[in-house]
C-alpha angles and dihedrals in degrees: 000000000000105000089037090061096038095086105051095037101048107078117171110234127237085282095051095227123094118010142250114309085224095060090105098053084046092055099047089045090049083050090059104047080044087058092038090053095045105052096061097044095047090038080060097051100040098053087063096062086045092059101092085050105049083046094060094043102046087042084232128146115240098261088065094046097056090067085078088071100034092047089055099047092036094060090049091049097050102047114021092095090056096049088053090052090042087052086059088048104051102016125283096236089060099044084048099054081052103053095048091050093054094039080051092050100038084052084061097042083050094055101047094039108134100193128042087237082063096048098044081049091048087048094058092051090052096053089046082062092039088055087046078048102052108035095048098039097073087029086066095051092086092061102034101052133032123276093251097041090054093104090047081058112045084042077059092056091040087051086052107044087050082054100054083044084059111037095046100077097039094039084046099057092046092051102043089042089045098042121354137278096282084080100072086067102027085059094076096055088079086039099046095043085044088051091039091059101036088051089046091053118032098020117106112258122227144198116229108246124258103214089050085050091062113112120358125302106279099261103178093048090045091051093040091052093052090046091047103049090041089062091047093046088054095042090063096034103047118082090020094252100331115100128210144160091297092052098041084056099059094055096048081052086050091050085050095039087046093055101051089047087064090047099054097047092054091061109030110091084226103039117178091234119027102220087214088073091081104061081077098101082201098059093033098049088045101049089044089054096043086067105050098042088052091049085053089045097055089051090065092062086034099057094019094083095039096048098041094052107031091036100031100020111224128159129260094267101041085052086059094038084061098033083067100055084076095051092046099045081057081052105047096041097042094093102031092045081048094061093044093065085045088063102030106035129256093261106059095043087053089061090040100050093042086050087043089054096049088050087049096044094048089048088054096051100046093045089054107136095019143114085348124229082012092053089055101040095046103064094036094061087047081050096045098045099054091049093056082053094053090035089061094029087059106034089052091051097052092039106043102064102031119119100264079234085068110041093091096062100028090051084050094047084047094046088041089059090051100053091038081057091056108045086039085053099048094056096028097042081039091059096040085063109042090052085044089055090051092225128117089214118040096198092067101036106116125248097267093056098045084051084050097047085047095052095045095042099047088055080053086049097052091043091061083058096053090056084046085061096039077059101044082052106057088032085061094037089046077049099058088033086065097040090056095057096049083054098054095046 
């Protein structure tokens, strides 16, 4: 962590000898987002690994297990965009504190849950507290770190949250064989109370705003996105990739809900969204992109085990041992990919990163079938690091110019297109695949379809890239256009 923090924090002062008196607290509070970024992605990856054996110990079938799972994303997705509003309101440090203190408490409830019901409960609540965690967390960036050291940041977050995505599913097996499955939860408790101190203590303190105070929280919107992004989570998540009548419904709830939303926030005083935010190109372009890299990304751990065991043949352990070079090349690059924006811009490393991810996809794709584990590995890290890159190039870029009054929503609605991506990845890309491998089951196509499905739906999935650049490039010429003009006046 140490060397990880030492960059950003360490700023030569005019002189150019010694450095800033406040590097300490920095460091502390940079400990603290970095916590704060860690314990709900790890608390996402860890729960997977747990599902056979909470299956066993609550006596309960696999389709009530995976609630487990879905409790805890859906609460993030619903409400991570209101927590992040409600941080502007009533001040993002406070809402903070609170959320790492529920998401604490919820980890303990989880791991003394003595019925699956409780634990579903405790899950929600933990994701409540994941979403406080997420959403202020890279809201609190601007006014933590220095203007020119923001991509160095947010490179630090991307590198944690990597982290937490790794180390769940190997940290999760040690624990559950060592001492029982209670541990995966119980493991945030030292965590959470280390993170609750260091936040009360070193992070920046600030006043609720005055001009976000004025009129009352925006109940009903609060209340019709929830609802909306409920309906759409389920969509994607129910029937695992195959859509019926029950999942065709939902959306057809989202497309209603969506549409009231929109409604409502064009007539309260106070909206939740204020629909003028996106006639900024910037906003609008990065949050666009942030989805669908996220949905491409989410096809590489949907068709990598499938294809690696059923068209490689590895075993269930060499599958994992691969499936984590991605994760690790995210964390390994997050700080240093982070610098580099600091030193190049965020657009062009958006560019760079989105041009670095179609080279990587089309390798994969064409090295399907060859050099085995290599031919696999390769292209991933190519795939991963330039997504680090775009990940800090784009986030930077939303993040670094907004009004303070504003980074609590706007970090939510960031964090919310991520997670959209990757819940809209893993049934769409799913489905990609299974129709590209000309099966109706996936699980008993033969070696040479499921080679065939990951060949065609990783072009698809290039070619999503290649509209994601089409976006990041009008996005940066819309940009200059506009700079121009305020030249010119």
């Amino acid at each position: 962590m140490e060397l990880l923090l030492k960059p950003i924090i360490e700023k030569p002062n005019e002189t150019g000898s010694g450095h800033i008196k406040a590097a300490a607290p920095v460091r502390w509070a940079l400990a603290s987002l970095s916590l704060s970024m860690l314990m709900p992605s790890l608390s996402t990856s860890i729960a997977n690994i747990a599902l056979p054996t909470l299956a066993q110990a609550f006596g309960a079938s696999f389709q009530q297990v995976q609630w487990i799972v879905l409790a805890y994303l859906l609460a993030i997705t619903t409400l991570i965009v209101s927590v992040g509003k409600l941080g502007d309101i009533f001040g993002r440090r406070r809402l903070l504190l609170i959320g790492i203190s529920l998401f604490t408490l919820a980890s303990l409830f989880c791991g003394i849950a003595p019925t699956l019901s409780l634990l579903l409960a405790a899950r929600g609540l933990q994701g409540l507290g994941a979403a406080m965690m997420m959403a202020l967390t890279v809201a609190m960036v601007g006014g933590t770190v220095p203007k020119e050291r923001t991509g160095s940041a947010m490179g630090l977050l991307g590198t944690m949250s990597a982290i937490g995505t790794t180390l769940g599913p190997s940290l999760g097996g040690i624990l559950i064989a060592g001492f029982g499955w209670e541990t995966i939860f119980l493991v945030n408790v030292p965590l959470g109370i280390a993170n609750l101190l260091l936040a009360a203590h070193f992070l920046p303190a600030d006043r609720p705003n005055a001009k976000t105070m004025q009129g009352r929280p925006d109940a009903i919107g609060t209340l019709l996105l929830a609802l909306t992004l409920a309906a759409y989570a389920l969509a994607m998540t129910m029937g695992r990739g195959s859509f019926g009548a029950v999942n065709i419904g939902l959306l057809l709830a989202t497309a209603f809900g969506a549409a009231l939303f929109l409604l409502a926030q064009a007539k309260v005083k106070s909206p939740l969204l204020r629909l003028s935010m996106f006639r900024d190109s910037t906003l609008t372009a990065g949050l666009a992109m942030s989805t669908l890299v996220s949905t491409v990304m989410m096809a590489t751990l949907v068709v990598g085990p499938f294809y690696l065991s059923s068209a490689l043949g590895f075993d269930a352990a060499e599958v994992g041992a691969i499936m984590s070079a991605g994760p690790l090349v995210a964390a390994l690059m997050g700080v240093p990919a982070g610098r580099i924006v600091d030193r190049f811009g965020t657009h062009r490393m958006t560019i760079t990163g989105l041009v670095g991810m179609i080279a990587g996809l089309f390798l994969l794709s064409a090295m399907q079938g060859r050099f085995g584990a290599a031919g696999y590995i390769g292209p991933i890290a190519i795939v991963t690091a330039n997504y680090a890159l775009f990940q800090a190039a784009n986030n930077t870029m939303i993040m670094t110019d907004i009004q303070p009054e504003q980074r609590g929503v706007i970090s939510g609605m960031l964090n919310l297109s991520r997670n959209l991506g990757l819940i809209t990845g893993a049934s769409v890309m799913g489905a990609v695949f299974t129709f590209a491998s000309g099966v109706a089951d996936i699980t008993a196509a033969h070696a040479e379809a499921v080679a065939a499905g990951m060949q065609i739906t990783f072009i698809i999935a290039a070619l999503l890239i290649v509209a994601t650049l089409g976006v990041a490039l009008a996005g940066l010429a819309f940009a200059r256009r506009a700079s121009l003009l305020e030249e010119v006046s």
